[in-house]
C-alpha positions in Angstrom: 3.7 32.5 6.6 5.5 29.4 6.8 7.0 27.9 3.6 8.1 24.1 3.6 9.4 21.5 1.8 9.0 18.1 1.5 12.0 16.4 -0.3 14.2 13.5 -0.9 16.2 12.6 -4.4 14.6 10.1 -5.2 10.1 8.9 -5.5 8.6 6.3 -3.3 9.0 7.7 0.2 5.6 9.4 0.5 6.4 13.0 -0.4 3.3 13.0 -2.0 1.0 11.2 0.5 2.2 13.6 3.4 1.7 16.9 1.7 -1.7 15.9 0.5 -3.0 14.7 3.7 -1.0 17.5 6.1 -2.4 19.9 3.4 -6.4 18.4 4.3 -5.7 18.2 7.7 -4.7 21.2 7.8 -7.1 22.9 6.1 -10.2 21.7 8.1 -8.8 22.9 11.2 -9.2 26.7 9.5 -5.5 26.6 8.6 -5.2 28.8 5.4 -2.9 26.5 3.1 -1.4 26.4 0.2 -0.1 23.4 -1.9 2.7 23.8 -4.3 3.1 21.2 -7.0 6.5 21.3 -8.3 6.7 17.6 -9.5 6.1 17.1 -12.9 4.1 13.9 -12.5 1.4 16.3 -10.5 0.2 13.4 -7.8 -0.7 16.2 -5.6 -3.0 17.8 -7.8 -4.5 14.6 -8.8 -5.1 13.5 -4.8 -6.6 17.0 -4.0 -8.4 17.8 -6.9 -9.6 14.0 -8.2 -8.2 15.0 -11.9 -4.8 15.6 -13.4 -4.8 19.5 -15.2 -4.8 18.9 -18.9 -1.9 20.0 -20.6 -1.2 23.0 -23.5 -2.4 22.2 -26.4 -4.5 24.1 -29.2 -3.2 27.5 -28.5 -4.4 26.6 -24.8 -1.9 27.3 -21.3 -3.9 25.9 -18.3 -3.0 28.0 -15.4 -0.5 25.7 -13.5 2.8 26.0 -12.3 4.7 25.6 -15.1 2.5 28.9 -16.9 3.3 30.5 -13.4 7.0 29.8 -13.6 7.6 30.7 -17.2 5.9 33.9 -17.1 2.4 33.4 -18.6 0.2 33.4 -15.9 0.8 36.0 -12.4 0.0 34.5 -9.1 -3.2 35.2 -8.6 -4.2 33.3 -11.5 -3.0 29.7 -11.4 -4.0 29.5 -7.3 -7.1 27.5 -7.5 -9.4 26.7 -4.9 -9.6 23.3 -3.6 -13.7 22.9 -3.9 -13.9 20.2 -0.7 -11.5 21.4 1.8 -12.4 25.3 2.0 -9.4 26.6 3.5 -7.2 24.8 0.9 -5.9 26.0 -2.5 -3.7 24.6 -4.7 -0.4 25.9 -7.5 -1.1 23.0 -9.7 1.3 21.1 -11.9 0.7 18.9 -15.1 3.4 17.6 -17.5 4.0 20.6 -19.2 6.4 21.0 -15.9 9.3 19.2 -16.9 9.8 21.4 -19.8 10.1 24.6 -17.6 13.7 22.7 -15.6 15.7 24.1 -18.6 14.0 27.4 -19.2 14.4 28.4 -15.7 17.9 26.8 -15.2 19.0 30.7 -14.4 16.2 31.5 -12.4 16.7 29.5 -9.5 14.9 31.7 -6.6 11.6 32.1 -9.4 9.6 30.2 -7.5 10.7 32.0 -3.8 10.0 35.6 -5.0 6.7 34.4 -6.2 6.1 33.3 -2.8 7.3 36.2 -1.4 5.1 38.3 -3.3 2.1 36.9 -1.6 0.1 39.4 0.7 0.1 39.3 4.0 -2.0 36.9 5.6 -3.6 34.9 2.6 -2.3 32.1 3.9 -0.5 31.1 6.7 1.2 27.7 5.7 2.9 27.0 2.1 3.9 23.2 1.6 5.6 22.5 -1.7 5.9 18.7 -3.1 9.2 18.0 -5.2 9.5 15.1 -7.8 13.5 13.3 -7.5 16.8 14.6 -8.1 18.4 17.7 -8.0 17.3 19.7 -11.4 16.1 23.3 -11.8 12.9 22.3 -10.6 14.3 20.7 -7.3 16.3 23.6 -6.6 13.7 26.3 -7.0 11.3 24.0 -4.5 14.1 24.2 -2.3 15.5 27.7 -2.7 11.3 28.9 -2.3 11.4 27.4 1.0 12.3 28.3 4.4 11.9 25.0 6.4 12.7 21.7 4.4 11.4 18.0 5.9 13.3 15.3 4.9 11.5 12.1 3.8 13.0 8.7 4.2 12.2 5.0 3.8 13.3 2.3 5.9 16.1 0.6 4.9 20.4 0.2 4.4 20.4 3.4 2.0 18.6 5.7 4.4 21.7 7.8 5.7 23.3 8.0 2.4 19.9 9.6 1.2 19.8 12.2 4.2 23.5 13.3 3.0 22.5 14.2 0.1 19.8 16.2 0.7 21.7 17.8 3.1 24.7 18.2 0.4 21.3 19.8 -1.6 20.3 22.0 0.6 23.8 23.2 1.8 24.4 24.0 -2.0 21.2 26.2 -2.3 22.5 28.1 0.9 25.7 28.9 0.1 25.2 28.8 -4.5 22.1 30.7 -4.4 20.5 32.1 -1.5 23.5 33.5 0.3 22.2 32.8 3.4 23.8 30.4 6.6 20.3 29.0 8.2 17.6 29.1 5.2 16.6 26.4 3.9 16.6 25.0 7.6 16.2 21.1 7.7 13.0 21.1 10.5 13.2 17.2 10.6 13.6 13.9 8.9 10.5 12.1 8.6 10.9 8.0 8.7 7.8 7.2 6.5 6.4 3.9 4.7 7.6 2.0 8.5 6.5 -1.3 9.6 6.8 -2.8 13.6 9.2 -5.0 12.7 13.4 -4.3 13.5 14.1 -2.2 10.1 12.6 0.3 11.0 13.9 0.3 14.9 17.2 -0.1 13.4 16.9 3.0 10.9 15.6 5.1 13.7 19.0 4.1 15.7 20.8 4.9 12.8 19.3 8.2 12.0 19.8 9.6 15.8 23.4 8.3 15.7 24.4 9.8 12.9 22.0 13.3 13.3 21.2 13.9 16.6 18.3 16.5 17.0 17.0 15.8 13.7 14.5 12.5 13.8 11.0 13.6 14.4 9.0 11.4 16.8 6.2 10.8 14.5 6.5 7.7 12.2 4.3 7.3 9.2 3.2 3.9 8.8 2.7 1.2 6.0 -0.4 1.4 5.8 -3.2 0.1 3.6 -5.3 2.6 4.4 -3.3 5.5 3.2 -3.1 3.8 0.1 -6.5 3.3 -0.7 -7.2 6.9 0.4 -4.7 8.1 -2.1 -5.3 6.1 -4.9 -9.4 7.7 -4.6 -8.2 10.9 -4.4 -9.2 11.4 -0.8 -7.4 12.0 2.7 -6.6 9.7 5.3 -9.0 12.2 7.8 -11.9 11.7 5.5 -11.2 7.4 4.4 -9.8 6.1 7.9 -10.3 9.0 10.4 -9.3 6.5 12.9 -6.5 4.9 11.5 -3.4 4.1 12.1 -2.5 6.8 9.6 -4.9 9.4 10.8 -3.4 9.8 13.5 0.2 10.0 12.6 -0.6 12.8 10.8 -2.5 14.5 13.2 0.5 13.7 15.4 2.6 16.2 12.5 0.4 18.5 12.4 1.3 18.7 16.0 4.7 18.2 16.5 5.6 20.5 13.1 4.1 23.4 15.0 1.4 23.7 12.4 
């Protein structure tokens, strides 16, 4: 079972949109997925399952991540079944998430030994979506991962963003999982890219300064990943031949997936 991350420190470079629509793409070619919402805004859960989880309240703890994480709720019980895509299932997150960064600020490989705890061959691919910075929350995504993507935006602050996440990942190596090669970076992704010289010139940049690392698919700027996310729908199911389509399908691919 593969376990990967999708990550940058800060929001607006498509973490979301790429776990969403690798996670439906996926999943209807009999992939056995699970999402992982680890982002206290819970976008994910809203694009996969059309409605955000409603949060505690009246002596009520929905089965999300947060329950999952703070001891509530085992496994077994906050995975929920995506209803469209049947080889999909979802960890969901609400708001209730950002109060569970302190109270597992000593916990930081909770989420991983959950994970780990999974039988064998329920599912074969785990993606987990992170919200920005490096809090508890951030760190267990990371530390519960064995392959972490690296998301970036076109633009002059590109490469300082890649050294930080690898300054983040490095730290959950060496601080907390004692181990040299896991998380592994797998790629950086240039997402949100337009035709036009930016983004030729980040992609220079990027190979320059990390050679090896730059994965040959490009996400576009594109319209029609917007409206698909905004209805709660994938890219395969809006624009099947888009521009956007494709690139995914094109991850899928190159990711080994």
């Amino acid at each position: 079972m593969r376990k990967i991350v999708f990550t940058n420190d800060k929001g607006g470079v498509g973490k979301t949109t790429t776990v969403a629509n690798l996670a439906v793409g996926l999943s209807t070619q009999g992939v056995k997925t699970l999402v992982v919402d680890m982002d206290p805004q819970a976008d994910v859960s809203f694009a996969l399952l059309a409605q955000r989880p409603p949060e505690a309240g009246g002596g009520y703890l929905p089965p999300t991540i947060y329950a999952l994480l703070t001891g509530h709720y085992q496994m077994d019980q906050v995975i929920l079944p995506v209803p469209r895509y049947p080889s999909l299932s979802l960890v969901p997150a609400n708001a209730d998430l950002a109060d569970a960064a302190l109270k597992i600020s000593r916990r930081p490989t909770r989420l991983r030994r959950l994970l780990q705890d999974l039988p064998d061959g329920l599912f074969d691919v785990v993606l987990i979506d992170t919200g920005k910075g490096l809090d508890p929350l951030a760190v267990n995504a990371l530390a519960g991962a064995d392959e972490g993507v690296v998301m970036v935006a076109p633009g002059r602050l590109e490469l300082d963003a890649i050294a930080r996440m690898q300054e983040h990942v490095s730290l959950v190596r060496d601080e907390v999982l004692l181990q040299s090669d896991v998380p592994a970076i797998r790629g950086i992704l240039l997402t949100l890219a337009d035709p036009f010289s930016v983004t030729k010139d980040t992609r220079m940049r990027i190979r320059e300064r990390y050679p090896g690392l730059l994965l040959e698919t490009v996400i576009p700027k594109n319209n029609d990943l917007q409206k698909a996310i905004g209805r709660a729908r994938s890219i395969f199911e809006v624009a099947p031949e888009s521009k956007g389509a494709r690139a995914y399908q094109q991850l899928i691919t190159e990711l080994g997936l």
